[in-house]
SEKEKOL-410989 format. One line per field, with one value per residue: x, y, z of N, C-alpha, C, CB in turn; residue in three letters; residue number from 0. Coordinates in Angstrom, 2 decimals. Glycine has a CB too. Example, Ala and Ser with C-alpha at 12.3 -4.5 7.8 and 13.67 -1.06 7.14 Angstrom:
2
n_X <- c(13.19; 12.85) $
n_Y <- c(-5.69; -2.25) $
n_Z <- c(7.80; 7.08) $
ca_X <- c(12.30; 13.67) $
ca_Y <- c(-4.50; -1.06) $
ca_Z <- c(7.80; 7.14) $
c_X <- c(13.20; 12.90) $
c_Y <- c(-3.30; 0.03) $
c_Z <- c(7.80; 7.87) $
cb_X <- c(11.31; 14.08) $
cb_Y <- c(-4.47; -0.60) $
cb_Z <- c(9.05; 5.72) $
resn <- c(ALA; SER) $
resi <- c(0; 1) $
// end
This chain:
90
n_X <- c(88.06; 87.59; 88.64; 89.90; 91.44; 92.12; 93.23; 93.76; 96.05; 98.50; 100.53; 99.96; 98.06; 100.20; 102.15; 100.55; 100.31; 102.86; 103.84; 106.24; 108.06; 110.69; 113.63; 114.71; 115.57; 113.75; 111.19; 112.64; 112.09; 109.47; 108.65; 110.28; 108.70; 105.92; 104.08; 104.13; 102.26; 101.17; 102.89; 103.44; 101.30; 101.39; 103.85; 102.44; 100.97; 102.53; 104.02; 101.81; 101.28; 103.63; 103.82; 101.42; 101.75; 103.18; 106.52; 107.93; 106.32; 106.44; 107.84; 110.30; 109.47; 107.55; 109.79; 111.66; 110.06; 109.25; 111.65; 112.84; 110.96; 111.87; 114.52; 114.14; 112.23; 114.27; 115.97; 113.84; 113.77; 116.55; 116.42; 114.71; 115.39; 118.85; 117.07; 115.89; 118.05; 119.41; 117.86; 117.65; 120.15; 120.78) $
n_Y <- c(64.73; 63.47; 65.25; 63.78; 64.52; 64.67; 66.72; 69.61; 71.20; 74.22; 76.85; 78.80; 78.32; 76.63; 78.94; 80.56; 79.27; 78.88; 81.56; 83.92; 81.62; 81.49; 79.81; 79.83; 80.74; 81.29; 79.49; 77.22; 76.92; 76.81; 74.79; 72.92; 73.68; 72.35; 69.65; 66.24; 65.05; 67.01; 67.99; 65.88; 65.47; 68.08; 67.41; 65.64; 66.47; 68.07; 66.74; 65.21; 67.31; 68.22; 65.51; 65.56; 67.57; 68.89; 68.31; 70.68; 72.73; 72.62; 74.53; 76.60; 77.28; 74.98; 73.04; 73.29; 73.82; 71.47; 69.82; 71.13; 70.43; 67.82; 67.59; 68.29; 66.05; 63.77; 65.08; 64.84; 61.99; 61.17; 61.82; 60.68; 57.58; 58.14; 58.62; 55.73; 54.01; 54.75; 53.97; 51.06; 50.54; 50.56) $
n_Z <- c(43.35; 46.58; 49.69; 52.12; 54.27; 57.55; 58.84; 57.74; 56.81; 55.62; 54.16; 55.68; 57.87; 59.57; 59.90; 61.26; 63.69; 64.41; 64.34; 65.79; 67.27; 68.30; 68.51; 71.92; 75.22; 76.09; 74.79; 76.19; 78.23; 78.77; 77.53; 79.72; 81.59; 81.06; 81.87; 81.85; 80.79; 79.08; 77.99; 75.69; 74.86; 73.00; 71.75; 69.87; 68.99; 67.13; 65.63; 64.37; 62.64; 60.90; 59.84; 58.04; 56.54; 53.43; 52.79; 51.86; 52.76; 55.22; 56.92; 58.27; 61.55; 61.96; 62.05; 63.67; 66.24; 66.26; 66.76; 69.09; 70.99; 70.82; 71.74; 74.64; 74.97; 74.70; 77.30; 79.29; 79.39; 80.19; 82.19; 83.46; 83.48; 85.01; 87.12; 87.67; 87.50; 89.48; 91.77; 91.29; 92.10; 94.65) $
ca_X <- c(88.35; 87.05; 89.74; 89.46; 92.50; 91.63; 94.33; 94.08; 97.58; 99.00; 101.35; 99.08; 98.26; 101.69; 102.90; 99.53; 100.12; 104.20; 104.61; 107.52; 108.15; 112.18; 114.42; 115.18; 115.78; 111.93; 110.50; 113.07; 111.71; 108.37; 108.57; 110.40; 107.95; 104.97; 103.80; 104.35; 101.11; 100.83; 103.93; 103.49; 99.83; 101.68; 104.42; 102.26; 100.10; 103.47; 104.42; 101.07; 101.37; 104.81; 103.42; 100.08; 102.23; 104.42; 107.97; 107.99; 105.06; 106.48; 108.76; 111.70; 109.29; 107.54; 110.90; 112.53; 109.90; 109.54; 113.19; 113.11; 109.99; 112.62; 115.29; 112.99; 111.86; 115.49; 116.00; 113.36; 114.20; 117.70; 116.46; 114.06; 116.85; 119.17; 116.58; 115.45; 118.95; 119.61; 116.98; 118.33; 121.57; 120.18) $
ca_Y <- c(63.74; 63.74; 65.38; 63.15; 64.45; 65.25; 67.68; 70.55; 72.15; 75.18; 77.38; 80.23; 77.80; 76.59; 80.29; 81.14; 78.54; 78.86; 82.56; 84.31; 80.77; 81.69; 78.71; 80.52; 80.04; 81.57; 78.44; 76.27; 76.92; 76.64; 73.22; 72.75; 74.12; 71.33; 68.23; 65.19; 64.80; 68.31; 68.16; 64.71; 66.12; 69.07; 67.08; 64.66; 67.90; 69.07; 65.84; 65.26; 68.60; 67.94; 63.91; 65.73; 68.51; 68.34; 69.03; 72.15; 73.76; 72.52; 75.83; 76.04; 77.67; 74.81; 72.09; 74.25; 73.92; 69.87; 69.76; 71.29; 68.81; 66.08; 67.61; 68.13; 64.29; 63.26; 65.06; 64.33; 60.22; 61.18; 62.30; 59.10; 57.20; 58.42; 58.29; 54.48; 53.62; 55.07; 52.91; 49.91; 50.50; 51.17) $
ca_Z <- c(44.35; 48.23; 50.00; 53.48; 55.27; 58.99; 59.64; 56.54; 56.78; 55.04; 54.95; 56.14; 59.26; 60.13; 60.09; 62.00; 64.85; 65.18; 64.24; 66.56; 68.02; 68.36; 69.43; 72.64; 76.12; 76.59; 74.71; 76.63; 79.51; 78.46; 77.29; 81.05; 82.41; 80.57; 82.83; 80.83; 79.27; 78.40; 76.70; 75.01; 73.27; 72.23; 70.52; 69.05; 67.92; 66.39; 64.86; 63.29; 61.71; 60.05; 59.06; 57.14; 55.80; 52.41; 52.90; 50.94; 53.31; 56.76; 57.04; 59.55; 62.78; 62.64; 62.22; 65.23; 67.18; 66.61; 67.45; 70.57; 71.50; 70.70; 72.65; 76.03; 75.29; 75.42; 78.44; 80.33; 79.09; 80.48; 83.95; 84.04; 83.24; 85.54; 88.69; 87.58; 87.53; 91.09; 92.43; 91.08; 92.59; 96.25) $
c_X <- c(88.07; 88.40; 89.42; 90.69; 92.25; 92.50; 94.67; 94.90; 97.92; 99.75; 101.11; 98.90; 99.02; 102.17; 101.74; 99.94; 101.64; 104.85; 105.05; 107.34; 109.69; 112.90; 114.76; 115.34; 113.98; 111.38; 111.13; 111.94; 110.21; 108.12; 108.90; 109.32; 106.00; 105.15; 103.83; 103.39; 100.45; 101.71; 103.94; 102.54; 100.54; 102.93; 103.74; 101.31; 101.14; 103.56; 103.50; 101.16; 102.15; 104.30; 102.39; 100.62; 103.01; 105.69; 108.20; 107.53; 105.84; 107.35; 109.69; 110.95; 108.54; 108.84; 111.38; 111.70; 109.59; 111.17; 113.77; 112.31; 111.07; 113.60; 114.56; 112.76; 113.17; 116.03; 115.21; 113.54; 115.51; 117.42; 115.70; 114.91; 117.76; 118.30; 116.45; 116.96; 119.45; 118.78; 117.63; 119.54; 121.35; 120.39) $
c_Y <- c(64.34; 63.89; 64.82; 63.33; 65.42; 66.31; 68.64; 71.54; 72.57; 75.89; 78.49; 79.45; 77.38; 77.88; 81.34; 80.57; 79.01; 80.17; 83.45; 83.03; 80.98; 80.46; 79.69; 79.86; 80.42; 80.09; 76.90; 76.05; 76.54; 75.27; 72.54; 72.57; 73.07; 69.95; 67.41; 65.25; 65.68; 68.14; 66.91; 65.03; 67.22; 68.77; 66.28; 65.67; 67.92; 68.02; 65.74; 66.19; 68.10; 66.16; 64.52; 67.16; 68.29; 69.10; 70.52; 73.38; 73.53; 73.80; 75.30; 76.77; 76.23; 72.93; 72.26; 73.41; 72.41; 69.37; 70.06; 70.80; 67.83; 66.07; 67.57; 67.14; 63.72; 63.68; 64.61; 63.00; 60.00; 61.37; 61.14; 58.15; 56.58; 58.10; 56.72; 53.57; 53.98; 54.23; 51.68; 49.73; 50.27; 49.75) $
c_Z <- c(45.73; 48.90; 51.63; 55.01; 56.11; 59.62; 57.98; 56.82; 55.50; 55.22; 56.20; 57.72; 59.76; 60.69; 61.43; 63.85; 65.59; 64.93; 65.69; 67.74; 67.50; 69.19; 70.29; 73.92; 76.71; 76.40; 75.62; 77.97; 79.60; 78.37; 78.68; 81.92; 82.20; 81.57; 81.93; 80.27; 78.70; 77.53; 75.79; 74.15; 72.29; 71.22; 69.28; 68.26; 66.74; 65.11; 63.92; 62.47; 61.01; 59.15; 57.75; 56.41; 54.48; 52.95; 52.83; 51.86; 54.68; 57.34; 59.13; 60.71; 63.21; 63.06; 63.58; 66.44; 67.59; 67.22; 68.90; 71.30; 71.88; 71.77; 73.78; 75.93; 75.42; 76.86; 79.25; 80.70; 80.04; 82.32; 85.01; 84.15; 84.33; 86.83; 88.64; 88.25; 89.05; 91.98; 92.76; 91.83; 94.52; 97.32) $
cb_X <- c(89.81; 86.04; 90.31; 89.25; 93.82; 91.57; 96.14; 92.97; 98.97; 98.54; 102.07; 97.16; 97.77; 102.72; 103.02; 97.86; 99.83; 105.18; 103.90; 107.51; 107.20; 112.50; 115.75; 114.57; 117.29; 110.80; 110.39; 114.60; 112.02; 108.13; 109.71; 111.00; 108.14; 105.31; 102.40; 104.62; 99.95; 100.88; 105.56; 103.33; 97.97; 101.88; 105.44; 101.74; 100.00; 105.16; 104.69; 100.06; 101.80; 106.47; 102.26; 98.36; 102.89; 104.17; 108.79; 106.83; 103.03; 107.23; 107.17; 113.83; 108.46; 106.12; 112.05; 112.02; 109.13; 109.30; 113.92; 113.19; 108.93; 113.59; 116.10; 111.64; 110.97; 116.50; 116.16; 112.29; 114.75; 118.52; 115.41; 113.01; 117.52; 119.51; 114.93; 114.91; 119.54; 119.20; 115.86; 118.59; 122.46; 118.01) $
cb_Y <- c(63.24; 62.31; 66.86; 61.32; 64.56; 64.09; 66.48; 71.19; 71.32; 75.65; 77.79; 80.71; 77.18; 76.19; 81.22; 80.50; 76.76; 77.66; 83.33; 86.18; 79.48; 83.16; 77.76; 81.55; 80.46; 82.88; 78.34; 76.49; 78.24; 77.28; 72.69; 73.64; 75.95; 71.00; 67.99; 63.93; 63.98; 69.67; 68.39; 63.47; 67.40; 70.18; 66.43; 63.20; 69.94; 69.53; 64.74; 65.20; 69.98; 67.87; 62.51; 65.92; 69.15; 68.77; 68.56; 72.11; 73.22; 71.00; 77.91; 76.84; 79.17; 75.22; 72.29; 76.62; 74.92; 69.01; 70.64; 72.44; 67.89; 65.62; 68.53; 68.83; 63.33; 63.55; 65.83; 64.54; 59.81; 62.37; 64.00; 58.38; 58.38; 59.26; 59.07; 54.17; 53.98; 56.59; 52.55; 49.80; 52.25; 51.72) $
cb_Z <- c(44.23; 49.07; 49.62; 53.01; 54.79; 60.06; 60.57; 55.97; 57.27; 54.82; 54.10; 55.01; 59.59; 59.01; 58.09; 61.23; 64.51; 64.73; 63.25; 67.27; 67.94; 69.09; 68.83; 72.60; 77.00; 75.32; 73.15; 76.84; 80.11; 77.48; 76.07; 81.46; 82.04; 78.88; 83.70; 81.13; 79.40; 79.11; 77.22; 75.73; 74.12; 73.12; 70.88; 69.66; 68.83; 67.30; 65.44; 63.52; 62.16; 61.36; 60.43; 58.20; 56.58; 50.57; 51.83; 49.49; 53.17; 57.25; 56.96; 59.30; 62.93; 62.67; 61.19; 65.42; 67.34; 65.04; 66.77; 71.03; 70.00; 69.07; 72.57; 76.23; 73.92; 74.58; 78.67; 80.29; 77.10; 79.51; 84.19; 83.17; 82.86; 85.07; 89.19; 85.83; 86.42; 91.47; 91.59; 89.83; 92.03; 96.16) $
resn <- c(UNK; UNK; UNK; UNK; UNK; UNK; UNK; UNK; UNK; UNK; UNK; UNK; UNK; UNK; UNK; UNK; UNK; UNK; UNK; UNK; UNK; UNK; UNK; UNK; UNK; UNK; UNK; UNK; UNK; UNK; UNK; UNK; UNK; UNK; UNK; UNK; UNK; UNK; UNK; UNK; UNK; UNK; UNK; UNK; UNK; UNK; UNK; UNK; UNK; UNK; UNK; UNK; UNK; UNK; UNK; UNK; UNK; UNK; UNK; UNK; UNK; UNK; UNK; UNK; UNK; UNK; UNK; UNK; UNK; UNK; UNK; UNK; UNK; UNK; UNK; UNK; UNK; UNK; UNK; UNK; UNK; UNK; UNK; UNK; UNK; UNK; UNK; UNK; UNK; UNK) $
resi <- c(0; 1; 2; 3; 4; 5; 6; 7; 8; 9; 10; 11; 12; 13; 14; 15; 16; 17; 18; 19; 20; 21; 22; 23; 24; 25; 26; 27; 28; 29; 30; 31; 32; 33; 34; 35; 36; 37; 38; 39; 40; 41; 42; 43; 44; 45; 46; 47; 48; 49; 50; 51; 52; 53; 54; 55; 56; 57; 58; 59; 60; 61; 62; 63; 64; 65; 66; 67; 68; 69; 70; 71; 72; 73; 74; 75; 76; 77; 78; 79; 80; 81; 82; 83; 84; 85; 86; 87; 88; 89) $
// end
């Protein structure tokens, strides 16, 4: 069978892409430190990975590091939010 899937993930490349990616305050900052549509490609990088991966293979560097994507997108949501809502009030 024609294997047609555009994103050929393994464990060998998961572990290649997110090895010593440490939940830390280094990568916090990092992600901080991303302009929105830097950091929006690089979650939707992440995400695709984990969607075209099996369970089994997605290993916990790179779960972590979708997780702390998610958190940074709730904050930043929280800070848009927050200013929109200050507007409104004005």
């Amino acid at each position: 069978m024609l294997d047609l899937n555009p994103f050929p993930v393994t464990r060998a490349t998961i572990n290649r892409d997110f090895k010593d990616k440490a939940m830390d305050d280094s990568e916090h900052d990092e992600l901080a430190a991303m302009d929105d549509p830097e950091f929006l490609a690089e979650r939707r990088r992440v995400r695709d990975l984990l969607e075209h991966t099996p369970e089994y293979d997605a290993g916990p560097e790179l779960t972590a590091r979708y997780e702390a994507l998610n958190d940074e997108f709730i904050r930043r949501a929280r800070i848009a939010w927050a200013q929109a809502g200050q507007e409104v009030n004005r």
